[in-house]
N, CA and C atoms as a LAMMPS dump frame, in Angstrom:
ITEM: TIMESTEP
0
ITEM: NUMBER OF ATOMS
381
ITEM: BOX BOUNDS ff ff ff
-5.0000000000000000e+02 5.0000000000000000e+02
-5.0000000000000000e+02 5.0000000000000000e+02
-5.0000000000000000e+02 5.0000000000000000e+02
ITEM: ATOMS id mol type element x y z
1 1 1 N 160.226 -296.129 414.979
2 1 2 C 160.299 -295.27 416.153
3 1 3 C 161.449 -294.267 416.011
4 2 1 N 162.725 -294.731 415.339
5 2 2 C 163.933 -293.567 415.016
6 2 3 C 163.215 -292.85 414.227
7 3 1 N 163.283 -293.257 412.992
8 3 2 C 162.525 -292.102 411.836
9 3 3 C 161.483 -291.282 413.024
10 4 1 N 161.029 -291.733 413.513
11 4 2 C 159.634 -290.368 414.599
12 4 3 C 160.481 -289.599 414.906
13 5 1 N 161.456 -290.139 415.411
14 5 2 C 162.07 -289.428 416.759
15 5 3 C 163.28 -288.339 415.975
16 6 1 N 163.393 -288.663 414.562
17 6 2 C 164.567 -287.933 413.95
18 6 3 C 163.439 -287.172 413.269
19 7 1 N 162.417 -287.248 412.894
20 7 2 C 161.536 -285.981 412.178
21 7 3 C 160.565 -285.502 413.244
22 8 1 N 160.584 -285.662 414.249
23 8 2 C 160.199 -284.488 415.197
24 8 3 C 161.49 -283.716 416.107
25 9 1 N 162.761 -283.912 415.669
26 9 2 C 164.022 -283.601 415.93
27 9 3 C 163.984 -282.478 414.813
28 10 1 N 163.563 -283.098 413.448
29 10 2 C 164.111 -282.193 412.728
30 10 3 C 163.146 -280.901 412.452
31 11 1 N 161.494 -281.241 412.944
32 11 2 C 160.295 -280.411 412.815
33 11 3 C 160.568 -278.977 413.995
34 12 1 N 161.262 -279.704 415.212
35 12 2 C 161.686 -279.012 416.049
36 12 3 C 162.731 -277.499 415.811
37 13 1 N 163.426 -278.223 414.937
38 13 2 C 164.613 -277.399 414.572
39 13 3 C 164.085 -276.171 413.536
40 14 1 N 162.796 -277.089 412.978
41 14 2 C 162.522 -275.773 411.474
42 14 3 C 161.899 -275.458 412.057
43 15 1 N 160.865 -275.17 413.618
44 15 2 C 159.896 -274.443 414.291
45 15 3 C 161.073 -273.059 415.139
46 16 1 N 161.912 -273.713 415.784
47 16 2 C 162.776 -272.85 416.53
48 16 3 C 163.296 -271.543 415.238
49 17 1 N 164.006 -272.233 414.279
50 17 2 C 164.299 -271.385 413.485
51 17 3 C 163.385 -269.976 412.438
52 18 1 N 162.359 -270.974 412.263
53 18 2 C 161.159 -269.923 412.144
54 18 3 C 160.51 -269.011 412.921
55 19 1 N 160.847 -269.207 414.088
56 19 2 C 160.196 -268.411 415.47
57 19 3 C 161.304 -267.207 415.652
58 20 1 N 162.747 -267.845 415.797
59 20 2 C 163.507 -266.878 415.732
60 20 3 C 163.827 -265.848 414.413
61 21 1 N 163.349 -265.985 413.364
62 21 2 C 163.694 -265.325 412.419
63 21 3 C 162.411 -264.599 412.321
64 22 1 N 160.95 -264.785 412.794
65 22 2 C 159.855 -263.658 412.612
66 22 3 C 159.329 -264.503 411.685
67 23 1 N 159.136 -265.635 410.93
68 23 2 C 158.699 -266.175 409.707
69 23 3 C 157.184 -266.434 410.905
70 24 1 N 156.845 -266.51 411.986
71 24 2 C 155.28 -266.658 412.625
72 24 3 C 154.457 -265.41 412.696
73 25 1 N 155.594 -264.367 411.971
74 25 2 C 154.338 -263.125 412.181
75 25 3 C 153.642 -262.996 410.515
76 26 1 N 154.581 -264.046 409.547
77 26 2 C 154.41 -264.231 408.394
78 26 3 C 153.295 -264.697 408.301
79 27 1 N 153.047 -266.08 409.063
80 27 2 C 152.111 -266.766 409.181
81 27 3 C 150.706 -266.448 409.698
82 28 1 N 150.628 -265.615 410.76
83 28 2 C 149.51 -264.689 411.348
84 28 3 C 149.49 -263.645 410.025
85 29 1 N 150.149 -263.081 409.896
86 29 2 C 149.441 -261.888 409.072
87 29 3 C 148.849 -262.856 407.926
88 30 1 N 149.455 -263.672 407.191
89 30 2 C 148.435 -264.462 406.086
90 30 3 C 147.243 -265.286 406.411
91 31 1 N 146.737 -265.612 407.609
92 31 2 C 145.787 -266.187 408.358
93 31 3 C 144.667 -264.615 408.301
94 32 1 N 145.431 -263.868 408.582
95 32 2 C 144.579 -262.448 409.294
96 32 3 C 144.032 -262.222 407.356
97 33 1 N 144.849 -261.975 406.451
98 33 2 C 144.775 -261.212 405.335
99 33 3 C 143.386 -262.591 404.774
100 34 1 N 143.94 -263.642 404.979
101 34 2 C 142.39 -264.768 404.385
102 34 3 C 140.687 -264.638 405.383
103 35 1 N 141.271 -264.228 406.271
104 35 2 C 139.793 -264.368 407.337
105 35 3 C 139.088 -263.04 406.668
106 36 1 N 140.05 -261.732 406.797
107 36 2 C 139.447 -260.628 406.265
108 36 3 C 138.7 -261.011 404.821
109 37 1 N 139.798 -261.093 403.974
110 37 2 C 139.281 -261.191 402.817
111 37 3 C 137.831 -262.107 402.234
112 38 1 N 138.012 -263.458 403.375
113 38 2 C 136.595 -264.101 403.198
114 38 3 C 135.329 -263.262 404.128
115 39 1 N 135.734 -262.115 404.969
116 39 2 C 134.927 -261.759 405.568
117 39 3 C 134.034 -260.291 404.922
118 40 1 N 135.14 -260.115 404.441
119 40 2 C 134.501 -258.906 403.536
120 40 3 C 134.019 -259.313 401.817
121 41 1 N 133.992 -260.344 401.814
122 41 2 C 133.807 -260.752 400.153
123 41 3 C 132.073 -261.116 400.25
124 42 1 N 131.908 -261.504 401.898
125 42 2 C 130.619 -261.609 402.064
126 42 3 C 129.807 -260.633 402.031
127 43 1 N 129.536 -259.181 402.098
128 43 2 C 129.241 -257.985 401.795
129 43 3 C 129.51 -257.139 400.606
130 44 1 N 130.783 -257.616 399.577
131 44 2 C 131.01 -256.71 398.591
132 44 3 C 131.13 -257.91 397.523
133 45 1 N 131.865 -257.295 396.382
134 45 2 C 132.442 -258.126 395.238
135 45 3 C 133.706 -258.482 395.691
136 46 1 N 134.265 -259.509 395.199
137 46 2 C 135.69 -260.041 395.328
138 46 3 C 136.959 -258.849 395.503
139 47 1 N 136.075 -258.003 394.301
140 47 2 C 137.055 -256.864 393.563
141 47 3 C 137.722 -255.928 395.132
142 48 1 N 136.127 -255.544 395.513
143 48 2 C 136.424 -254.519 396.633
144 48 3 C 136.882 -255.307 397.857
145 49 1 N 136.451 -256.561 398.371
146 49 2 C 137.163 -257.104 399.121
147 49 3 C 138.559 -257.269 399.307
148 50 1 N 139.246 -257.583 397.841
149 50 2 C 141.14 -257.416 398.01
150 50 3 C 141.082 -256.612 398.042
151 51 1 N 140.284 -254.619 397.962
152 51 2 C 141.023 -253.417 397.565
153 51 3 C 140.762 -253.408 399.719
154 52 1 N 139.77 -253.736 400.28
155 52 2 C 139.902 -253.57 401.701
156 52 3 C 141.013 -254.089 402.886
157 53 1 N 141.037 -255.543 401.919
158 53 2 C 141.982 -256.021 402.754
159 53 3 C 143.52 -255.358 402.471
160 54 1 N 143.766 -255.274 401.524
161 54 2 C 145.094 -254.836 401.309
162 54 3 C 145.285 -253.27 401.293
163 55 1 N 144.538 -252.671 401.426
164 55 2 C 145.087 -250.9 401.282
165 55 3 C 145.173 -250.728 402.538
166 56 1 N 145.051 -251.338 403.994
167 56 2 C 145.863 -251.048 405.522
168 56 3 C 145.038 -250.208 406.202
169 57 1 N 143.553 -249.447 405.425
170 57 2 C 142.602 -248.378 406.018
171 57 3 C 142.089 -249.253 407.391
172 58 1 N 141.774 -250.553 406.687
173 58 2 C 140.781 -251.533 407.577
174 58 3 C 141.469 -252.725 408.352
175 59 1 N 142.404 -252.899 409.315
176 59 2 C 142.82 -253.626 409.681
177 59 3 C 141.701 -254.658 410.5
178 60 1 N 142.398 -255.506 410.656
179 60 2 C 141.311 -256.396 411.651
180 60 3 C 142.437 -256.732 412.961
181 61 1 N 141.827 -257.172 414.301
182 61 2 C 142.523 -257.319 415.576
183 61 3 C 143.432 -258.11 415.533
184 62 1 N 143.765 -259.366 414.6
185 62 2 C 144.874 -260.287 414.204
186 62 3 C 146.282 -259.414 413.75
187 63 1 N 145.971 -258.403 412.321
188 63 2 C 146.854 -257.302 411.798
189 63 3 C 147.342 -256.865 412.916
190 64 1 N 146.45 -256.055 414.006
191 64 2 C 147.097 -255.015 414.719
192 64 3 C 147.945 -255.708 415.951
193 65 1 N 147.67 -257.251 416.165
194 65 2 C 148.212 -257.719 416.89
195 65 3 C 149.634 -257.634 416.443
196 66 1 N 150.144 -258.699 414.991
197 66 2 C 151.143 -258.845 414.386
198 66 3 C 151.825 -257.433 414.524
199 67 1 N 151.564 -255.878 413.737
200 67 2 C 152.588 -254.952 414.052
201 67 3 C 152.667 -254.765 415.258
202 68 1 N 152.08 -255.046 416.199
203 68 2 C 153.064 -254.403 417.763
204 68 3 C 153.911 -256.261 418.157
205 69 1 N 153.504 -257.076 417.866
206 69 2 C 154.235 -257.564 417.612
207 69 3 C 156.067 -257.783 416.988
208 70 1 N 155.37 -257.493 415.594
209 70 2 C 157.368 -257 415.119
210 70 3 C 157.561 -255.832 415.566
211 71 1 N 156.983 -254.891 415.685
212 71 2 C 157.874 -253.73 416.168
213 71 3 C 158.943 -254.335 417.783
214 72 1 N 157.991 -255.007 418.524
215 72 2 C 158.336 -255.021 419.599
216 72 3 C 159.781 -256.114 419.305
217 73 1 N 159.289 -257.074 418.252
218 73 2 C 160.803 -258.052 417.783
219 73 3 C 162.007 -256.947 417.202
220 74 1 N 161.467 -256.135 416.939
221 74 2 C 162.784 -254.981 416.235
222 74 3 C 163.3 -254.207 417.171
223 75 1 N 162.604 -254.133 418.224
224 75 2 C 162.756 -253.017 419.627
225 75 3 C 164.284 -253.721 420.455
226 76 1 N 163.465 -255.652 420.593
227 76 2 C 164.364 -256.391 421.221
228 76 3 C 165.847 -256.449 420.296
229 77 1 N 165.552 -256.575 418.896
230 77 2 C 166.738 -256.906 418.385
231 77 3 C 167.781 -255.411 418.323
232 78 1 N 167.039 -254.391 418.439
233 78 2 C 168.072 -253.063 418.359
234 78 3 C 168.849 -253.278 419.685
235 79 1 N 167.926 -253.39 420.471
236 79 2 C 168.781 -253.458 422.079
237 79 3 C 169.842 -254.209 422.336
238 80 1 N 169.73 -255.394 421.98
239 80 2 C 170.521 -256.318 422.077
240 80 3 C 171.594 -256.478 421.498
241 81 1 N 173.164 -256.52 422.642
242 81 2 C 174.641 -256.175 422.026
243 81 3 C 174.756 -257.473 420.794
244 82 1 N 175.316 -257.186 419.981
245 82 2 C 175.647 -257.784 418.928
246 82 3 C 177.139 -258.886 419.949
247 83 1 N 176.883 -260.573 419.948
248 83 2 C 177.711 -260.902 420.588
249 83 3 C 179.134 -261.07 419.996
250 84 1 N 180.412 -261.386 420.738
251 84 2 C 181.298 -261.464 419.921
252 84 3 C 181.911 -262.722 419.982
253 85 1 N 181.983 -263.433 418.338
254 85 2 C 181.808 -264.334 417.786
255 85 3 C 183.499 -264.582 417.947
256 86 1 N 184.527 -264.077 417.878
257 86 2 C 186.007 -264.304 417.642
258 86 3 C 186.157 -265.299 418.806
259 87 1 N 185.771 -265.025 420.461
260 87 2 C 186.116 -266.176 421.317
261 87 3 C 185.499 -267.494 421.08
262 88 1 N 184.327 -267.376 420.1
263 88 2 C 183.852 -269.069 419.85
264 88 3 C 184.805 -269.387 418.88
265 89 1 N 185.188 -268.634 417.651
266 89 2 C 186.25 -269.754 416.748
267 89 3 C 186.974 -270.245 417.095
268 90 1 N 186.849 -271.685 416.756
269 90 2 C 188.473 -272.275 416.817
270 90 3 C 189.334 -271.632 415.796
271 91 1 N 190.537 -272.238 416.053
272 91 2 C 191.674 -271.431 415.305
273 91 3 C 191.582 -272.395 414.475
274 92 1 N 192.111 -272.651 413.261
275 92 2 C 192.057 -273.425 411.83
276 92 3 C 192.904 -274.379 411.891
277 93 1 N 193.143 -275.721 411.966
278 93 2 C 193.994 -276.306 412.063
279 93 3 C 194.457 -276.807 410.494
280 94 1 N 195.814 -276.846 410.05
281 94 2 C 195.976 -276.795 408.508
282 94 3 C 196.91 -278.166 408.715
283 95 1 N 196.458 -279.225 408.068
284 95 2 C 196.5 -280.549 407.684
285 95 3 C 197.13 -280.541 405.959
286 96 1 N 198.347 -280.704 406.222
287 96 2 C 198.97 -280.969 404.809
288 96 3 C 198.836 -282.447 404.746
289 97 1 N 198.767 -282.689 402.918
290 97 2 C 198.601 -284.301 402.329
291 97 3 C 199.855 -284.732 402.599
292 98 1 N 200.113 -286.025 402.43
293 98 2 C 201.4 -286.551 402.506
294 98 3 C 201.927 -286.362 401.283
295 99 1 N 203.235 -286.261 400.993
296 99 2 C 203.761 -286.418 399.665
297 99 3 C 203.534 -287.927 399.082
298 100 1 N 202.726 -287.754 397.704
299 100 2 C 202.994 -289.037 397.028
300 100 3 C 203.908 -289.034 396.493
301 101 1 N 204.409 -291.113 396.438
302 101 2 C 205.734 -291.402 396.226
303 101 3 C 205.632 -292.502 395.215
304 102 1 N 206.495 -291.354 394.123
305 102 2 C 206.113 -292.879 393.241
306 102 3 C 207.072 -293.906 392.952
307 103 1 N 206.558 -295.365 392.872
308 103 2 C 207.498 -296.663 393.058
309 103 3 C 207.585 -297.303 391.806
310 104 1 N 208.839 -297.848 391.792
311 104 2 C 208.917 -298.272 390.398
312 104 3 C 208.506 -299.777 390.582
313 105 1 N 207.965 -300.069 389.065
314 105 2 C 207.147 -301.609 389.228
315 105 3 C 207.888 -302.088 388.054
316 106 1 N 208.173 -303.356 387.754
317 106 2 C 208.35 -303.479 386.569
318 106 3 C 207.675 -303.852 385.541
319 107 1 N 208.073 -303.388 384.406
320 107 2 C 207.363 -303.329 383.133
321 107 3 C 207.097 -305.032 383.423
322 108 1 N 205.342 -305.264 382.435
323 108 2 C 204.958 -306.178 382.081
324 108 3 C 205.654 -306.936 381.42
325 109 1 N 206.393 -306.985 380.659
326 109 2 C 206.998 -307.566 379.853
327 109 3 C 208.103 -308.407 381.037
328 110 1 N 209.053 -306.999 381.653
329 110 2 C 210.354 -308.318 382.046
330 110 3 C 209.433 -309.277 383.035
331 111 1 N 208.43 -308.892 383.729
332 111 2 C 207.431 -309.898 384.933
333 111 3 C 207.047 -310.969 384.373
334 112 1 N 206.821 -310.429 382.805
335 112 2 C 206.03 -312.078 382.057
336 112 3 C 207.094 -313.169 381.965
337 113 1 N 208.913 -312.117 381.579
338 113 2 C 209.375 -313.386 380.953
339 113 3 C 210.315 -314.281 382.374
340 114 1 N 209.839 -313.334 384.027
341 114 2 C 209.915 -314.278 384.78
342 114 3 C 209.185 -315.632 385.164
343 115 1 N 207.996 -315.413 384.484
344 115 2 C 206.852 -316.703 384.634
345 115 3 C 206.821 -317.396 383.285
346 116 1 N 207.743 -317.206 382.502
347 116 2 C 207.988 -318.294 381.252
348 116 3 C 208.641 -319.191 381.65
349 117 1 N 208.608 -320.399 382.385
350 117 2 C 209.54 -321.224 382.258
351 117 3 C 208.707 -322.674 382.002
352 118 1 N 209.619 -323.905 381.382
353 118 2 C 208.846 -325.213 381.052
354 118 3 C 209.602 -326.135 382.31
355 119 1 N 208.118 -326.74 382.359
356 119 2 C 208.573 -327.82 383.507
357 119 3 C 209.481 -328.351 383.594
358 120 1 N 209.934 -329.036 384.829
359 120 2 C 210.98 -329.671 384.754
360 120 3 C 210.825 -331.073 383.979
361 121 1 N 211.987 -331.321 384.077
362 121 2 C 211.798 -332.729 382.749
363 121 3 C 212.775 -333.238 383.362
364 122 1 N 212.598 -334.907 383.616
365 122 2 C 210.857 -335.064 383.923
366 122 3 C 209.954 -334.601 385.203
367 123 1 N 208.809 -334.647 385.1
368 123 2 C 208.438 -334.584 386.429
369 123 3 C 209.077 -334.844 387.678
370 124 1 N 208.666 -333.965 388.665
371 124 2 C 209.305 -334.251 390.017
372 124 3 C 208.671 -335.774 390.62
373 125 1 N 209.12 -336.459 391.428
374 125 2 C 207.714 -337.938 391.865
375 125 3 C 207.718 -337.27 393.292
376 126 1 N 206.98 -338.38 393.43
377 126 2 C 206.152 -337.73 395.346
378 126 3 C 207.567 -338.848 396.121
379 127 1 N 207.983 -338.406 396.943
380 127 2 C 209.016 -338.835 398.009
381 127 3 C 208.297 -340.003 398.856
C-alpha cells in the first residue's frame, strides 16, 4: 500500500511537471501527426502520406488545436512578472570541521613489553 501511495506521489509529480513545461502539447501533436499519417496512408502510398503529414499544408483539428494552444502558453508566460527569487533564499549558513587532533599512542613495542610479565611464583591460593 506505501509503494502505491509513493508511485502515485511520484506519477503525480512527473504529470504536474510535464503539464507545466508544455511536454502535453508534445504529446497531442504526436497523437495528431500518427492519426493523420494512418489516415492518409489509407488513400496514398506511405511515401506521400509522411510528405502530407509533415509539410504543415494539411493540418488536421488536433494540430490546429495544439498551436493556439502554445501560442496562448507563450502569451501567458510573456505576461507574467518574472518572480523574485532573492526573498526565498536562505542565507548560507557556513559550518566549519572541527580541528583534528592528533594523540599520541604508544608504540607497539613499549605496550607489548608492558604485558610481558611471568606469573607470580608461586601461584596466588584462593583465601
Amino acid at each position: 500500500m506505501r509503494r502505491l501511495s509513493l508511485f502515485l506521489a511520484h506519477l503525480a509529480v512527473i504529470a504536474a511537471l510535464a503539464v507545466g513545461s508544455g511536454a502535453h502539447f508534445v504529446v497531442l501533436q504526436s497523437v495528431a501527426w500518427a492519426t493523420m499519417l494512418v489516415e492518409y496512408s489509407h488513400d496514398a502510398s506511405l511515401v506521400v502520406a509522411v510528405e502530407k503529414t509533415f509539410d504543415g499544408q494539411h493540418p488536421c483539428a488536433l494540430c490546429l488545436t495544439v498551436q493556439d494552444g502554445e501560442k496562448q502558453q507563450k502569451q501567458q508566460q510573456a505576461t507574467q512578472p518574472v518572480p523574485d527569487i532573492k526573498g526565498i533564499l536562505a542565507p548560507v549558513l557556513r559550518v566549519t570541521a572541527p580541528a583534528f587532533v592528533f594523540t599520541s599512542h604508544p608504540r607497539f613495542e613499549e605496550a607489548a613489553e608492558k604485558l610481558v610479565h611471568s606469573p607470580p611464583v608461586p601461584p596466588p591460593r584462593l583465601a
